[in-house]
Every structure is written in structure tokens, then in C-alpha cells.
C-alpha positions in Angstrom: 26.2 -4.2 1.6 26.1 -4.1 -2.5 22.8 -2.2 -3.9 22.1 -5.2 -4.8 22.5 -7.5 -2.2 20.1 -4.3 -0.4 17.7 -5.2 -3.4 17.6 -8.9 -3.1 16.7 -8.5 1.1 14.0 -6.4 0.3 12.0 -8.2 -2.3 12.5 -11.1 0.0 11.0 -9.4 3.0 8.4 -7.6 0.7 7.2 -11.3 0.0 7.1 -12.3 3.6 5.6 -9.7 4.3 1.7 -9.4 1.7 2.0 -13.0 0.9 -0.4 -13.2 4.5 -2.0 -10.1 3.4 -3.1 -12.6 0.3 -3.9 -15.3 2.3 -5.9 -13.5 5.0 -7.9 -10.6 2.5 -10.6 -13.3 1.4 -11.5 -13.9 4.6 -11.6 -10.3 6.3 -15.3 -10.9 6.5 -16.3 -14.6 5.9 -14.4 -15.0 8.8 -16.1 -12.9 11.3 -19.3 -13.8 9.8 -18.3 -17.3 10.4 -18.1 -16.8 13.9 -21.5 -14.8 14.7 -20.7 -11.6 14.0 -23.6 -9.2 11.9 -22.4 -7.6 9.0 -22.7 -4.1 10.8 -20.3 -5.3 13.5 -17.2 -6.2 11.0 -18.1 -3.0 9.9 -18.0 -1.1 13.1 -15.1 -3.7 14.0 -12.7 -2.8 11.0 -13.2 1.1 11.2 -10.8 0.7 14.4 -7.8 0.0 11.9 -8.0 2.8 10.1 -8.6 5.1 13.0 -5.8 3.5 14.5 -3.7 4.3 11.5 -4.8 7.2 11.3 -3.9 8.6 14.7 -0.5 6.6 14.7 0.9 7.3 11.3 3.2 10.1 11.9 4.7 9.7 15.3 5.3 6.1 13.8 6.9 7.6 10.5 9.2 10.0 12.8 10.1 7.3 15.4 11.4 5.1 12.0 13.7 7.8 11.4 14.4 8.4 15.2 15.2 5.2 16.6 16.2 2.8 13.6 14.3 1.5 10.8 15.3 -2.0 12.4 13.6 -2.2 15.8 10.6 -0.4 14.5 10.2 -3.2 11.7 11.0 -5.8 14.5 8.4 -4.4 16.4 6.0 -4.0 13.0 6.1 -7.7 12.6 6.1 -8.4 16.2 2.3 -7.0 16.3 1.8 -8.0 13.3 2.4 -11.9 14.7 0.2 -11.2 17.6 -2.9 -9.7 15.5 -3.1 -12.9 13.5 -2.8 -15.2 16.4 -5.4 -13.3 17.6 -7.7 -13.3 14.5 -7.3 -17.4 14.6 -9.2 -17.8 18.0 -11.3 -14.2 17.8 -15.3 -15.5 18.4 -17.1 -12.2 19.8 -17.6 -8.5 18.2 -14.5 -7.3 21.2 -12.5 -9.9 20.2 -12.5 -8.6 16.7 -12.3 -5.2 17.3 -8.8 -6.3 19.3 -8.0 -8.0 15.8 -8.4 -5.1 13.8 -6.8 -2.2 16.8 -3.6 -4.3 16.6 -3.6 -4.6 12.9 -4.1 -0.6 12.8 -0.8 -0.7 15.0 0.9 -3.3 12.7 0.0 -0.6 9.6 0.9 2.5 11.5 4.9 0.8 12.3 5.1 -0.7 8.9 4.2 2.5 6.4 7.7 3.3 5.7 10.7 1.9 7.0 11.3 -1.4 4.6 11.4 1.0 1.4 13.1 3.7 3.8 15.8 1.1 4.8 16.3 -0.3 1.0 16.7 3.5 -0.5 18.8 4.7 1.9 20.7 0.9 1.7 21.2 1.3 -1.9 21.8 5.1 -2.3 24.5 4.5 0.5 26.1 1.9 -1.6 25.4 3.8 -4.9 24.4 7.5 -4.7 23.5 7.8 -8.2 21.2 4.6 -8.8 17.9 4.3 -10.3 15.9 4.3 -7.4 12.9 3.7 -10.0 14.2 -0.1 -10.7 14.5 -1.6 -7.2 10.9 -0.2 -6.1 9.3 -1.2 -9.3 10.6 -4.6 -8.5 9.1 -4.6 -5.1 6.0 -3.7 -6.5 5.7 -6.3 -8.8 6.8 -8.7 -6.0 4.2 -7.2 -3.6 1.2 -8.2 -6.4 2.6 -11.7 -7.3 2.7 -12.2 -3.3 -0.9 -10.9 -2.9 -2.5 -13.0 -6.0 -0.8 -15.6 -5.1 -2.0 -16.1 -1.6 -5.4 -15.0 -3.1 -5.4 -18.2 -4.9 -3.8 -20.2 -2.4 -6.6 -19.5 0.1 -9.2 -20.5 -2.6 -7.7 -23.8 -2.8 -6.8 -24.3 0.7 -10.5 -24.0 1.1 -11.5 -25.9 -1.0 -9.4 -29.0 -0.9 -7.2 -29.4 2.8 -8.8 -30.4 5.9 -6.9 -30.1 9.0 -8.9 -32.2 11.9 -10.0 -30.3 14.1 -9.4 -26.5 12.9 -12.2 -25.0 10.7 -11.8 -24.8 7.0 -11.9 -20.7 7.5 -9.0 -20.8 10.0 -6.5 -23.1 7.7 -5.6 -19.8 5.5 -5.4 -18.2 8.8 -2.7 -19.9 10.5 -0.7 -20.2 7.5 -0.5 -17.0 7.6 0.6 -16.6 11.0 3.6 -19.4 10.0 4.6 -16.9 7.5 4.8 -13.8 9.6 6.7 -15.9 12.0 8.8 -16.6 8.9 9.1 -12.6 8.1 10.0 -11.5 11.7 12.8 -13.9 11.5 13.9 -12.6 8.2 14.0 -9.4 9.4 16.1 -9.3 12.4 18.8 -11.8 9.9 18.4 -9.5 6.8 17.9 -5.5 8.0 20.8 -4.1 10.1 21.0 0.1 10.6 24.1 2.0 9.9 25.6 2.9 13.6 23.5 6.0 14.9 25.5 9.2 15.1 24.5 9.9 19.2 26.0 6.6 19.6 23.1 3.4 20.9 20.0 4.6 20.2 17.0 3.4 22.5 13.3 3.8 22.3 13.2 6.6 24.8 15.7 8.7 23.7 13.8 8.0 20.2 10.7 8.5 21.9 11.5 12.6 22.9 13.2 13.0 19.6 9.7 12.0 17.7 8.3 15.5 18.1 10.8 17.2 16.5 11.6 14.8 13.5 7.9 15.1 13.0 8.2 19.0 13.1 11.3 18.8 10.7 9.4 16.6 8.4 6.7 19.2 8.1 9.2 22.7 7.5 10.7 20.1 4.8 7.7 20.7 3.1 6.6 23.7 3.5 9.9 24.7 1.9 9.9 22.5 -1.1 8.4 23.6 -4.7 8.2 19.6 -5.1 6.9 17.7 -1.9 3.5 19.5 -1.9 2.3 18.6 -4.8 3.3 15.1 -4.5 1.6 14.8 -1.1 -1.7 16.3 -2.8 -1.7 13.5 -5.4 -2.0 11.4 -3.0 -5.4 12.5 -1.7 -6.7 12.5 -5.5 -5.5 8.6 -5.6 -7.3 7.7 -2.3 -10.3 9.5 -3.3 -10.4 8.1 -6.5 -9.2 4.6 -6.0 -13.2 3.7 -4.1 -14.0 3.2 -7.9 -12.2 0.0 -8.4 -11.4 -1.1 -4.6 -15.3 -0.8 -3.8 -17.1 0.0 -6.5 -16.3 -3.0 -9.5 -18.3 -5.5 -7.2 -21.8 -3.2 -7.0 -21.1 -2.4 -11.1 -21.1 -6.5 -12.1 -24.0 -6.8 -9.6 -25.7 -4.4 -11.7 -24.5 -5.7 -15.2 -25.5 -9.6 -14.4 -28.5 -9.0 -12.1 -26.9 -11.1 -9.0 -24.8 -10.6 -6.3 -24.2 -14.1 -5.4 -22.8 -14.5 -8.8 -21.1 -10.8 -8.6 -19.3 -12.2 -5.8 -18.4 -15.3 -7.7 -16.7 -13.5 -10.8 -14.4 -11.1 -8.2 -12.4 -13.6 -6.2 -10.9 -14.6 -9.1 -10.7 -11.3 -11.1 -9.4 -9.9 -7.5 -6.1 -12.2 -7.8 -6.0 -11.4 -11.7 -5.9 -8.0 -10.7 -3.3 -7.8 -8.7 -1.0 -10.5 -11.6 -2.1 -7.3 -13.8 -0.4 -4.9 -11.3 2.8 -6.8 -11.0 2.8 -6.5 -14.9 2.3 -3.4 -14.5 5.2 -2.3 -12.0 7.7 -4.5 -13.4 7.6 -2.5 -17.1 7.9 0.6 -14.9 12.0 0.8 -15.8 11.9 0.8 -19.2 9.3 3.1 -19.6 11.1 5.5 -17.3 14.8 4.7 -19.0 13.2 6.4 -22.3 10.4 9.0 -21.1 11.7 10.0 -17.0 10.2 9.3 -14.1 8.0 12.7 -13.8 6.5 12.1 -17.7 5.5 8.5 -16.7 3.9 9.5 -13.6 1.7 12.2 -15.3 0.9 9.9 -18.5 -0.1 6.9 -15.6 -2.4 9.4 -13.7 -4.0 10.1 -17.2 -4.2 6.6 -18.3 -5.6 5.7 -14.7 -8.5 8.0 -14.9 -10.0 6.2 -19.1 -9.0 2.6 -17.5 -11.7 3.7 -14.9 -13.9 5.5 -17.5 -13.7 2.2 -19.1 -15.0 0.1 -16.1 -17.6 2.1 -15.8 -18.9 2.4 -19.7 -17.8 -0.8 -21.0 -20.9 -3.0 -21.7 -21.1 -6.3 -20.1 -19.1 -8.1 -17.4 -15.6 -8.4 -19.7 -16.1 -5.1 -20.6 -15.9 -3.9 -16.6 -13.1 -6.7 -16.0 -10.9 -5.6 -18.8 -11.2 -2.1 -17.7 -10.5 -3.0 -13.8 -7.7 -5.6 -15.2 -6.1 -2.7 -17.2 -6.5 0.1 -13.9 -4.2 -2.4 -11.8 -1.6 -2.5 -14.6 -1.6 1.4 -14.8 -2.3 1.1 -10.9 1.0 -0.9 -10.2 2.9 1.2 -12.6 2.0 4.2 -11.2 3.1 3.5 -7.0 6.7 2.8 -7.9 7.0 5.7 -10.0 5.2 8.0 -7.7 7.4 6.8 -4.7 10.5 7.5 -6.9 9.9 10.8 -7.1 9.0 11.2 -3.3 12.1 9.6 -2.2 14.3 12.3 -4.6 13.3 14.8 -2.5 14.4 13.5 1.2 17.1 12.3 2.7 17.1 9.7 5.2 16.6 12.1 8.5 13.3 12.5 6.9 12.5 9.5 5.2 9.9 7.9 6.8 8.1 10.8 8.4 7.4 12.1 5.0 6.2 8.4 3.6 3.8 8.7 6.8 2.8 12.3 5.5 2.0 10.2 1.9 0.1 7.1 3.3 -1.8 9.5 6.3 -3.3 11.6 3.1 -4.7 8.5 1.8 -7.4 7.9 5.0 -9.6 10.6 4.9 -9.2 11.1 1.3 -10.1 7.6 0.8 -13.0 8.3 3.5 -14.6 10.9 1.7 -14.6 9.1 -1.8 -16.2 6.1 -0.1 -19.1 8.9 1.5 -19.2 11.0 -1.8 -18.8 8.3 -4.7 -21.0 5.8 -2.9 -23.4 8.4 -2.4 -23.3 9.3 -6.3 -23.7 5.5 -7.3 -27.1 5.3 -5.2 -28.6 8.5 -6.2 -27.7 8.6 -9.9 -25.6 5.2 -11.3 -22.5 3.4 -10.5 -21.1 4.2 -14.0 -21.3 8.2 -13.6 -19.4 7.5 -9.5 -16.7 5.7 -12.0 -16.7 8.6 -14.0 -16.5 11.0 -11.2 -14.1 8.8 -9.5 -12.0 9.1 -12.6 -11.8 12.6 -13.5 -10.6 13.1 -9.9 -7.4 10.7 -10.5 -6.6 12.1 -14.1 -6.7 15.7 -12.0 -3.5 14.7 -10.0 -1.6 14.5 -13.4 -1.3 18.3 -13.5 0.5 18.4 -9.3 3.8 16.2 -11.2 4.5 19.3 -13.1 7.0 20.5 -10.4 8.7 17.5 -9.6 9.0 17.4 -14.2 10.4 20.8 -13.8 13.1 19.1 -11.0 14.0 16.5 -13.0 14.4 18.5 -16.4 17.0 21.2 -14.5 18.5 18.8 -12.4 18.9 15.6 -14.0 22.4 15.7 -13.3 22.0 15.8 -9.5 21.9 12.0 -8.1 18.9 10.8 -7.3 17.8 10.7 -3.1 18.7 14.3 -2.5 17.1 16.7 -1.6 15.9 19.6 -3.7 13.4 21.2 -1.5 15.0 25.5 -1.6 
């Protein structure tokens, strides 16, 4: 396989794969509310996922690199099939919670291995390629996919009846057709190079979890690099509560309404997300001229005033055109960061350490919802923005090692390690 045969695969499976996300996100709670459940309940009901995630992120992470990125993403979008059948006839507060468990086990299986297979597909072809482009391209792909079954929702609910199946549920099952659609692609288009203990199979992978998880973890206590890229990630979950929660409670404030709040962020929602694709697809070029490392210290930077902005801009367009210009910096920033995580593993590692990334993100997230929530009800929404801010222009500083890598090694090519 070419690198970029390897590159056209994976933006084809990264489409099948958050075009449903798109589809289904409007509905995460119309849905459930739809069907008799209180508000408190798809509360209670969702936590599951995350806990879920939470618990089965790095024994997920080390059986990717274990068994095979293949089966695991087989078995990814296997659950991931079965959650949204699920979610189509779910009608009681159990039934949901079921919903959500399996969608936690969906997560868990399917943080990692797609962008573990594609680098390790493409350094294998070319050792010294610019890992950079083909992930900036899936991250542009990923928000055109998500916008665009934003909108697609909207207007399946609003113009197609189906007889018999609830105007809610339409989005739904399309979005069950098109997981369908991406476990097929993914036993046709992602194939493993043959395992060096011969045929691997899930119990033999199964005892070796342990200790790819344990090797994952020396890997970074060893590296100058990996630590400080694992720490930005819990400034980015903390901080990113000011425009995944927070831009909804700061129109409410600025136009007195939450009815018409709600109105003005479905659509800025899928804008959004157009703005992030923008956003990682001018990734390349700005890397080409300035490296990977600068970029990712000017995005956290830029990141932390687009926020500043959302939260002291006057009116409704001033908010919007400060959360529209966080999701550009916002898309830029994930391919850039993942660039430089990827540099410093190889693929015995690979997806244990994205685990270690994405695992960062739940409590850190967590705490920003308790703390910057918290500061929005006892002083204003703008100063949780601000605080919310500062603490994503703070990660800037933990890139300085991986600029000191790339400055004395730029020779080296890029996917090996550098962790002495």
C-alpha cells in the first residue's frame, strides 16, 4: 500500500465514521426527552459513557497495539452498530443508560487505532513523510462530516416523513445505515501487517494487554517530550467547557432567551465545525514555513483571545465570531498536536499512548465543567471564558520540549522515537 492509497482509506473511513456522529448529536437529548425521560435522567443516563470510557480507555489502547488495529476497529464499529440500533427503539431511563454504556464501549475501542493504522500505513510506505498533512486532512474531513450531518438532520426533520417511524428517529436510522456502511468499509479497506508471533488472537492479545500498557507508561516516564504533550491535554479538556458548554448560557445571557439561544446554536453548531475544517486543512502550509512545534504553541495562544473574545465581545455576532474563530484555531490545533505525539512512538506503542492522550481529557474535562460552571453562576459567564482561556494559552509553554526535538533533530524522520 502507497501512503497515499493509506491516506485515501482513511479519510474515507473517517467520513463513515462522524458523519452519524453529525446526524445523531442534535438529538442526544430531544430524543430521550421525546420518549419520557426527565432531563435529570439523560443526565444521569449519559454520565455512563464517559465512565465507561474512562475505565476502558487504556486496556483498549494496549489491546490495539496487542491484537491488531483491524479486529479491534471491526469490533469498534460492531458496537458501535448495535448502540444505535439500540438508541432507535430505546423508550425507558434503562434502556438509555444501555444506549449510552455501549456507546462508552464504542469510544473506548475507537480512540486510536484508525490514525494508529494510517501513521504506521504511511510511515511504512514512507518513513520520512509529513505526518502533519494526512492528519490535517482527516481533520478537516472529520468537521465537513460532522456539519454536514448537522445540517442534514435539520432538514431531515423538517421536511421527510417516513410512515410510521417518528420524525426524531429518521436521523437515527440513517445513521445506523451508515455505520453499517463503515463496518463494511473497514473490514475491505484496513488490513494489518502479518504479526511477528505469527496469528494473533484475542486471548493471546488479551494477557499481552498488561504489559503493552506497562510499556506504554516506562515510554513516558523516559521521554523529555511525551509528558508535556500528555499535560496539554488536560489544559485543552479543562478549557474546552468554555465553548463546548458554555457559548449556549453566554447568548442566553446576551439576548435575554433561551428558547431563542437555542435557536441561534444549531446552526452556529454546524458553522462551527465548517470553521474547524478550515481550520485543519491550512494546517500544512502553516507548518511547511513555521514547524509543527511553533504552530502548536502559537494555536494554544491564539485559542486562549478567540475564547477571550467570546466572552468580551458585545452582542450575539460578537460571541459567534469569537466561537466561529476558536473552532478554526480548534481544528488547527488537533492535527498539529497529534503530529507531534505520533513523532515520539512507534507502532508497539501507538495506540496505548493515544489512549494516555484521550484518558487525560475526562477528568480534566470534568473538573472544568464543576469549576468553570461554578465561576459562571457565582460571578459571570464572561470571567469562566476568561478563566477558561488563560488555562488553554497555559499549555503553549509544555510544546517547548517537543520545539527543542524538532530544532536538534529535524533531520531524524518523522514517527520515531526520541524518548532517551
Amino acid at each position: 500500500m502507497t501512503a497515499a492509497q493509506a491516506r485515501r482509506r482513511y479519510l474515507v473511513l473517517l467520513a463513515l465514521r462522524w458523519f452519524p456522529v453529525g446526524l445523531s448529536v442534535p438529538l442526544t437529548v430531544l430524543l430521550p426527552l421525546d420518549r419520557g425521560l426527565t432531563l435529570a435522567e439523560v443526565g444521569l443516563a449519559a454520565s455512563l459513557q464517559g465512565l465507561v470510557v474512562l475505565v476502558l480507555e487504556l486496556p483498549t489502547g494496549g489491546l490495539s497495539d496487542s491484537w491488531g488495529r483491524r479486529p479491534v476497529l471491526i469490533a469498534a464499529s460492531a458496537v458501535a452498530v448495535v448502540a444505535m440500533a439500540a438508541q432507535v427503539v430505546a423508550d425507558s431511563f434503562w434502556m438509555f443508560a444501555v444506549v449510552y454504556a455501549l456507546q462508552g464501549i464504542y469510544r473506548a475501542l475507537d480512540s486510536g487505532p484508525l490514525d494508529s493504522w494510517y501513521v504506521d500505513a504511511t510511515l511504512a510506505a514512507d518513513p520520512g513523510a509529513r505526518l502533519e498533512k494526512g492528519l490535517s486532512e482527516g481533520a478537516t474531513v472529520v468537521g465537513v462530516a460532522i456539519a454536514a450531518g448537522a445540517l442534514a438532520t435539520g432538514g431531515v426533520v423538517a421536511w421527510v416523513e417516513v410512515p410510521g417511524v417518528p420524525t426524531l428517529v429518521v436521523p437515527i436510522a440513517l445513521a445506523l445505515v451508515v455505520q453499517l456502511a463503515g463496518l463494511v468499509a473497514v473490514a475491505l479497506l484496513v488490513s494489518d501487517p502479518p504479526h511477528p508471533d505469527g496469528r494473533r488472537t484475542l486471548r493471546a492479545s488479551l494477557r499481552q494487554v498488561p504489559a503493552v500498557i506497562v510499556s506504554g507508561v516506562r515510554l513516558v516516564r523516559r521521554s523529555r517530550v511525551l509528558p508535556a504533550l500528555l499535560a496539554v491535554e488536560l489544559s485543552w479538556g479543562f478549557g474546552m467547557i468554555t465553548f463546548e458548554a458554555l457559548l449556549p448560557v453566554r447568548l442566553a445571557e446576551q439576548v435575554g432567551d433561551r428558547e431563542a439561544a437555542a435557536a441561534i446554536t444549531g446552526p452556529a453548531g454546524a458553522a462551527a465545525w465548517l470553521a474547524s475544517a478550515v481550520g485543519a486543512a491550512l494546517v500544512p502550509l502553516v507548518t511547511s514555513r513555521f514547524g509543527v512545534a511553533r504552530t502548536a504553541i502559537s494555536l494554544r495562544l491564539l485559542q486562549g483571545l478567540s475564547v477571550v473574545g467570546m466572552g468580551l465581545l458585545a452582542g450575539p455576532a460578537g460571541a459567534i465570531a469569537g466561537y466561529l474563530a476558536t473552532y478554526v484555531v480548534h481544528g488547527a490545533a488537533n492535527p498539529a498536536h497529534m503530529t507531534l505525539l505520533h513523532r515520539e512512538v512507534d507502532s508497539g506503542q501507538r495506540s496505548t499512548i493515544l489512549s494516555m492522550n484521550s484518558m487525560l481529557a475526562q477528568p480534566a474535562g470534568s473538573l472544568g465543567l464543576v469549576v468553570l460552571t461554578a465561576i459562571a453562576g457565582g460571578w459571570s459567564v464572561s470571567g469562566a471564558m476568561v478563566v477558561g482561556a488563560v488555562v488553554l494559552a497555559l499549555a503553549a509553554p509544555l510544546y517547548l520540549p517537543a520545539l527543542r526535538a524538532e530544532s536538534t533533530q529535524d533531520g531524524v524522520p518523522r514517527g520515531g522515537s526520541r524518548s532517551t
